[in-house]
Structure formats: C-alpha cells, structure tokens
Phi, psi and omega in degrees: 000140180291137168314339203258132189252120195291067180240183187259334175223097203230120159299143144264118114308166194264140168326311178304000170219014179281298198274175174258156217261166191271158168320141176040032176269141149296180190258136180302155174290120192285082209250109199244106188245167179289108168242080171325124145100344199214122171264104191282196171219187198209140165308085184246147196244004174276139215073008177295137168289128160231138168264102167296134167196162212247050192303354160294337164259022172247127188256010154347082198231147180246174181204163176233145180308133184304322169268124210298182173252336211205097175256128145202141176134041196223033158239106176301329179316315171268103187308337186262343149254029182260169153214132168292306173218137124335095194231024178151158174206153180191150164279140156275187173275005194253344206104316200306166187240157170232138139204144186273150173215138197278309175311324203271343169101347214235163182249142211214133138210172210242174173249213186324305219263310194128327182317168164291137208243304162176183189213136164247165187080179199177163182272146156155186194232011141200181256305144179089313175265169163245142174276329192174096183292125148223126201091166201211155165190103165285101188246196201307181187041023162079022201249151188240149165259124145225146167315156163200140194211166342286138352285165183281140179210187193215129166257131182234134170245155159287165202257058185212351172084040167253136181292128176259308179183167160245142162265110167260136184284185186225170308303181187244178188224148200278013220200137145310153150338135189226033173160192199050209200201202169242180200231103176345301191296347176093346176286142183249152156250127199230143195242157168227170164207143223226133145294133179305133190237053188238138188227073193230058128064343168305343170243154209245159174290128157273148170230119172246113171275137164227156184245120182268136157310164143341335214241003199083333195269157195293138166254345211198140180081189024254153160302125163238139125232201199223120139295217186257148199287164169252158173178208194228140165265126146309133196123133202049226173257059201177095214275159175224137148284180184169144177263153165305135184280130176082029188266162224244129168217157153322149168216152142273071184268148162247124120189169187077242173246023214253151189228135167250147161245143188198150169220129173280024166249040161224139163276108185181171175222130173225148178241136192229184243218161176283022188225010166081029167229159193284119185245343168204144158221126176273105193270138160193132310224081157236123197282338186112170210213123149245141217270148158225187224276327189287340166299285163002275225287302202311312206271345185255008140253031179264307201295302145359290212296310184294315199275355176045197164009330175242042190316146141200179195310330162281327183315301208287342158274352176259013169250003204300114176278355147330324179283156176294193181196108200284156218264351175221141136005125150310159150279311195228146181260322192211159174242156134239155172261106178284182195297348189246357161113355195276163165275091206268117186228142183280080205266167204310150192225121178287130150332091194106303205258088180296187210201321168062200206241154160236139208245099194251152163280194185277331190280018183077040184251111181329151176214317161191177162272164166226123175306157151330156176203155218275161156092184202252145160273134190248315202188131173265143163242203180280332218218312175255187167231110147257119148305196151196117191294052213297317178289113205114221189268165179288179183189171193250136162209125165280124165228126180297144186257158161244110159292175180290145189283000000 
C-alpha cells in the first residue's frame, strides 16, 4: 500500500509539531504550510516505539586513537595519492578504502596499507562517468553506489571496478542530494531542498524527501518538512540570501537497512521504514539552550576572527542585525548511520562550545558520548572513523573508534 496521501490541497505539518513533545520542551512553533496540487505524505508516528534515555547523566564515553591507523592522500608525488576535493569515503568488507575526488572525476580504492588499487570513472556525462562526483555508499556485497550531479543520478560499480549500470531518478532532481543514502536493497533516499522566495524572513526552507527504486523511479514521498525561516539581507553591492542564525532544519541519512531522521528543535532521532513510517523514535533527556545577546556577540566574533583579512561586504550581511536570531539552540546539526547500524546524531555547538556527538544502537539503547574530532566525518564503522582532513592537502584517516569498556 502506498505512503502517499492523495489529496489535492493538503495542510502539512512541520516535523516539529508531528512528534509529541518531550517533558519540560516549550510548546512548537505551529507552523502550518500549503501545497496546491501535489502529492505528499505526512509523518505518522502511530504506532511507532519510543525509547527515552538521559544520555546527559550518563558519563558513558567512546575516544578514537590520537593517531590515525591509516592515511591516504598525503603524497602530492602520486597522481593516485593526491586528491583535489574529497567527496566520500567508505570501507569494504576486505578493509580496502573508496574515495571520490571530485577534480579527477574517478571513484579510487585502496587496499588495506593504502596503496592504490585501481579507479573508476572519468569526467564526461555518460555512463560510468562524472560531471561532478559526490558521495560514495558501500552496499551489500561490496556493490559502490557514487552520487553524481547535475542532475543528480547514481553510477554503480562492482568493488573489483566493473561499470555496473547509472540510475537516473524519475521524477529528477537538478541538485545534488541534500541528505539520505542508499539502501542494501539498491532503494536510494534523496532530500531536495526548495527556498522561499519572499524576502522579510516569513518564510521557512522546504526539505522534500523522496525514495527511488533500484531502476530510479519514486515509490514513496515526497516528505516535506520546514527549516529554518529564510530572506535577504540587504547591504553593499550585493543581497545575501540567508537563513536566521541558529535556526533549527532537518537531516537525513540511509544506509544498510536503516533510514535516520532529525530535526534540530527536537532531541530525538526517528527511524523510518522504506515507505516514510515511523517505526521508532529515540527520544532523549535535553533541556535545551536559549540563545542570548552573548551567544551573538561570541559567534560574530568568532566569525571576525576566523575571517580575519578576507572580511567583505557578505561577512557584514551575516553579522547584519538585520538577520533574525532564533530564539533556542538546535539540538542537532546532523545524524549518521554507521556501518554496523548504531545511530550516531551530531549534536548543535554552542558558540565556544563543542557538543560532539552521541551514539545509540539501533534498538535505541545509549551507548556512549564521542568528542568533536577534527576534519569532516566521512564513516562510523563498528571498530573505526573515517575522516577528512581538511588542513593542508586533503587526506582520508582511518582512526580506531574505542567503545566503553
């Protein structure tokens, strides 16, 4: 039976007042928007399991190795360890690494030690090539998924570097992906995401989810929800679009069999089903941030700080007091899925204050904190981290994850 509910004029809720609210949360903002014409689904949670837990009293804690185990990029010499941009990494099941580098066009693995193994792909627009590779996704069997855009499609290799076939979705989408995965099973979940365009800040960022077959075309969505509000700043020779600082939006992640879900004005995670339902939500015990004028002042002098020299006429619209400023914290900036199914959710970094991440297994049991860690997280595995280094030339680092003992 289909997710989508067929009407013709359809009120949405926003995720933020779809779930039920946690003990001592204010009450959400009722943010109710319009779609003439088109057909969505809406989030129901009924019957979904929810799990509580009060991972802020808990000193449960994981650490990663000081030293990485594993480098690869950082011999400029070798056309085959340099990378231009990074755009996913991921392990197989023999140990060996994927990674996309976006300049060279090609999907690279390595084996254990790093060396290079072989490459796939080439710039060009069709199959097996790329316009502008992003993402990677290792799925059953060792089968490689990478992102590829404009329009967004997916090229799948064998992990041995035979061109399997490209999926372009139906209907498509002109962007990359702005969340989700793949699927074991080959269904990909793909987020869009579409701006307001009135510009006094009245209107919120849309995120439309939707879920593709194996073959591209959509079964399930698309999910809408509401971000954070949006507008323009006014000032110099040039308007900045922008969102209100600290405003609260949705993330999304796929991968194994696992679908993740998040909104930053809620502490929670909900995991959904290959139709968009709520099959579980992991709830947990956070009171919450409320932003004050000292919060401000700290990040727009942090931002100052950082850009030093290459100060310009957009820094002075994102310091603008013109932009609005939302009145709490996210909880969250982002989920991953590791590779072994736990739930990894980022949470929101106080201005000075990292926050790092918290880890549940899949059936929602806390399993420990993890500090911030330098560089972008590209994979949780069971045992590892894969990074990306950004300072310098870019690089891939394997780091042992440790759990509590």
């Amino acid at each position: 039976m289909t997710a989508l509910n067929r009407c013709s004029r359809v009120l949405l809720l926003a995720l933020v007042i779809l779930s039920a609210a946690c003990g001592g949360q204010p009450p959400p903002e009722p943010v109710v928007t319009e779609l003439p014409g088109e057909e969505i689904v809406t989030l129901d949670t009924t019957g979904a399991v929810v799990v509580t837990s009060a991972p802020l009293s808990s000193d449960a804690t994981c650490t990663i190795s000081e030293e990485p185990t594993l480098v690869i990029g950082d011999n400029e010499h070798d056309d085959n360890q340099w990378f231009s941009v990074i755009r996913g990494a991921g392990r197989l099941s023999d140990g060996s690494i994927v990674v996309a580098d976006r300049r060279a066009a090609e999907i690279r693995i390595y084996d254990r030690e790093g060396r290079h193994l072989r490459s796939m792909g080439r710039s060009g627009e069709g199959p097996g090539e790329f316009r502008n590779p992003f993402g990677v996704w290792v799925t059953s069997g060792d089968t490689l998924w990478a992102g590829d855009y404009r329009p967004w499609r997916y090229n799948v290799f064998t992990a041995e570097g035979e061109f399997v076939r490209q999926v372009n979705l139906k209907p498509g989408y002109p962007n990359l992906s702005r969340g989700g995965g793949v699927l074991d099973n080959g269904f990909t979940i793909n987020a869009r995401e579409i701006w307001g365009r009135k510009p006094d800040f009245s209107e919120r960022r849309s995120f439309f989810v939707g879920v593709h077959d194996p073959r591209g075309y959509r079964t399930d969505g698309p999910l809408k929800m509401l971000g954070e509000r949006q507008g323009i700043i006014r000032g110099g020779p040039s308007d900045l679009v922008t969102p209100e600082l600290f405003g609260s939006s949705p993330d999304i992640d796929a991968l194994g069999s696992t679908i993740a879900l998040v909104h930053g004005s809620r502490p929670e995670v909900l995991l959904l089903d290959q139709k968009l339902g709520v099959k579980m939500i992991i709830r947990y015990d956070d009171p919450g941030q409320n932003v004050t004028r000292a919060h401000v002042r700290a990040w727009r002098n942090n931002l100052r700080e950082r850009r030093g020299r290459g100060w310009n006429e957009y820094d002075d619209a994102e310091v603008s007091p013109d932009r609005p400023v939302a009145d709490m914290f996210p909880y969250t900036s982002y989920v991953k899925i590791g590779r072994d199914g736990r739930i990894w959710i980022n949470r929101y970094d106080l201005p000075g204050e990292e926050r790092g991440w918290l880890a549940y297994e899949a059936e929602g049991r806390f399993v420990c904190h993890l500090a911030e860690m330098p560089g972008i997280t590209r994979e949780f595995g069971a045992d590892y981290v894969l990074l990306e280094l950004e300072e310098g030339a870019p690089t891939v680092r394997m780091h042992e994850l440790k759990l509590p003992s």
